[in-house]
C-alpha positions in Angstrom: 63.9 88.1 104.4 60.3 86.6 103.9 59.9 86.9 107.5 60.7 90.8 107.9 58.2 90.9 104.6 55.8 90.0 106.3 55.9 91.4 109.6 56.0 95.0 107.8 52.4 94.0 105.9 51.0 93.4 109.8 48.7 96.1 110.8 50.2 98.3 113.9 54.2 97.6 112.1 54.3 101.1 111.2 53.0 103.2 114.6 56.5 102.0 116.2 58.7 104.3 114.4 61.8 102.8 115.8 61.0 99.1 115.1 59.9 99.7 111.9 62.6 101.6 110.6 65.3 99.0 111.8 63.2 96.2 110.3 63.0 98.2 107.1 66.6 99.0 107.2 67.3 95.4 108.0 65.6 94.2 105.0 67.0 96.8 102.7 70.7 95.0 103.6 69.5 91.4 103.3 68.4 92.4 99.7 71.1 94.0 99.1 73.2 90.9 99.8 71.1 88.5 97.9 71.3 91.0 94.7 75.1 91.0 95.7 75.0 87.2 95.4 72.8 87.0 92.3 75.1 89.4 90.3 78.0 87.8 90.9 76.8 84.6 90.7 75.7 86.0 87.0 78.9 87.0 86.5 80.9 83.9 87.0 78.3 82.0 84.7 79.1 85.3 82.1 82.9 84.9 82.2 82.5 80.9 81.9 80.5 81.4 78.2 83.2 83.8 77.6 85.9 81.6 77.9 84.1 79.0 76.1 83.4 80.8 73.1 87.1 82.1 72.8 88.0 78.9 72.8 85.9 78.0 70.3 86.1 80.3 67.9 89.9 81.0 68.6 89.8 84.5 68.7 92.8 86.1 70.2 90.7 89.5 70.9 88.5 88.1 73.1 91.3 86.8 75.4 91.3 90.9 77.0 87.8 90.7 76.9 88.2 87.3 78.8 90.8 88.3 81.3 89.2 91.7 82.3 85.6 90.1 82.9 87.8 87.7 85.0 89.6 89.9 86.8 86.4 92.2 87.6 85.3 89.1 89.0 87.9 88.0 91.4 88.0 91.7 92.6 83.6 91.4 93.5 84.4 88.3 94.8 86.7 89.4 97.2 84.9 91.9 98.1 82.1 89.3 98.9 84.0 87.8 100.9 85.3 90.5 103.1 81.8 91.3 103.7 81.0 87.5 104.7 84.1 87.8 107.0 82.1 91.1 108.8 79.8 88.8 110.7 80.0 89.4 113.7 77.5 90.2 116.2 78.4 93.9 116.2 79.7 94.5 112.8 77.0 95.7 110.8 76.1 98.3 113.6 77.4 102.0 113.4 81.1 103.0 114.8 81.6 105.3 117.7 85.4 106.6 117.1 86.8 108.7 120.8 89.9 110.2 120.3 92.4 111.9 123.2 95.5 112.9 123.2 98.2 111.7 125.4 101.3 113.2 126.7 103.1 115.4 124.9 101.2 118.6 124.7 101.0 120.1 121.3 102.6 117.7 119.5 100.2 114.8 121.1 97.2 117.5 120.2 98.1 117.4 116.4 98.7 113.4 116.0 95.4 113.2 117.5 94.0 115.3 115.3 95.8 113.8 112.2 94.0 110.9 112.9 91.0 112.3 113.5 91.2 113.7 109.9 92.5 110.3 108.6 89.4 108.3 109.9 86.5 111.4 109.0 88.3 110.6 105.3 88.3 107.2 105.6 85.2 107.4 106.4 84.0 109.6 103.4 85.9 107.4 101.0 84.4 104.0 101.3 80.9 106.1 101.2 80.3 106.2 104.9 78.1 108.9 106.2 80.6 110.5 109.2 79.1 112.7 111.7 81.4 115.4 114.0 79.8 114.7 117.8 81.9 115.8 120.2 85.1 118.2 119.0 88.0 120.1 121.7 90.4 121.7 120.8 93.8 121.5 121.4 96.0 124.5 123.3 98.2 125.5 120.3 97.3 123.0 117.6 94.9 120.0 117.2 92.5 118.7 119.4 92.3 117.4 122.9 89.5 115.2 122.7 86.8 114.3 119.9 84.0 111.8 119.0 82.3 111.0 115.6 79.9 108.7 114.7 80.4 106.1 110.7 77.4 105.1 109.7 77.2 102.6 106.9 76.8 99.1 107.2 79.5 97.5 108.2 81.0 100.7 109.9 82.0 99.0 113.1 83.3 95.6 111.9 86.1 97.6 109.3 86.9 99.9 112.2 87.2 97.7 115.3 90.3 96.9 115.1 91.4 100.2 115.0 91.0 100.5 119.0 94.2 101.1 120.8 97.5 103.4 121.3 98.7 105.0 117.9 102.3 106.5 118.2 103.8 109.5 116.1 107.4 109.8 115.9 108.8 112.8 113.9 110.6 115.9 114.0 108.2 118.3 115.7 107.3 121.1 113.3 106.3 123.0 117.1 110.1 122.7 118.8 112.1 125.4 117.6 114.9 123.1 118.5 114.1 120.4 115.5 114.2 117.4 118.0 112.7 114.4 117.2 109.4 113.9 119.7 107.9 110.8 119.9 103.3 111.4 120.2 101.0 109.1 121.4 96.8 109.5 120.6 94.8 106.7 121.9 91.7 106.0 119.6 88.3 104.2 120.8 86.0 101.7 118.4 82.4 101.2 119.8 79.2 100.0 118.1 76.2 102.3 118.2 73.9 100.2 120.6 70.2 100.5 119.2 
């Protein structure tokens, strides 16, 4: 973090928008995992004197006060530690999600468009900023093809996994007939190169 410090205070840094901006942005996430660190580190050591002086003193209301500083703590520390398991060399980059439809018409149209919908509010949720770059729609219903860019760190490592074939099966809302139709929607994960 010292390094990228200093290489912003160098004169010239700042007349290559590009590189500065993913240096800055680079050392905006490194402090934010070292605050990260720090507060949960402060945290542990908070919960420990807790403990200790419930103990001591014997005091049966600070056993909720106890077991809720605990608990808030096993739930940052997992969360730590999901974020240490997104290390690889592509997951802190952006995600690139391409959706199509497959066979199946309509119906294929709308389960591709369900899960276009389910990953835009994924997306939102977890504070992701989720941009619309490509959208076609279907025939009747849904969408033929569509492409949208989560930014956010960490966007690519949560949704890599999500690459493949997702299959519907339902009752079709579109056959007059109420048959059960089995959709398929393939989804694509890339990282946003720089």
């Amino acid at each position: 973090m010292a390094q990228l410090e200093k290489e912003q205070t160098v004169d010239g840094f700042w007349d290559d928008i590009a590189n500065s901006q993913k240096v800055v942005q680079r050392t905006s996430n490194l402090k934010s995992k070292v605050a990260a660190y720090e507060k949960l580190r402060q945290d542990y050591d908070d919960a420990l004197v807790m403990i200790e002086l419930s103990n001591e003193e014997e005091d049966e209301g600070m056993l909720d006060e106890c077991t809720e500083s605990v608990e808030k703590f096993e739930s940052d520390l997992d969360t730590m530690t999901l974020t240490t398991l997104l290390s690889g060399e592509y997951d802190a980059k952006n995600a690139i999600l391409t959706f199509h439809a497959g066979a199946g018409g309509t119906e294929a149209q709308d389960w591709a468009q369900m899960l276009f919908r389910m990953y835009c509010r994924w997306g939102e949720r977890h504070g992701f900023k989720v941009t619309t770059l490509d959208f076609l729609d279907g025939d009747e219903a849904g969408l033929k093809s569509a492409s949208i860019l989560i930014e956010g760190e960490n966007a690519y490592g949560f949704m890599k996994s999500e690459t493949g074939i997702h299959r519907l099966v339902r009752v079709s809302p579109f056959d007059a007939a109420g048959r059960r139709h089995t959709s398929f929607a393939s989804v694509e994960v890339m990282p946003e190169i720089d």
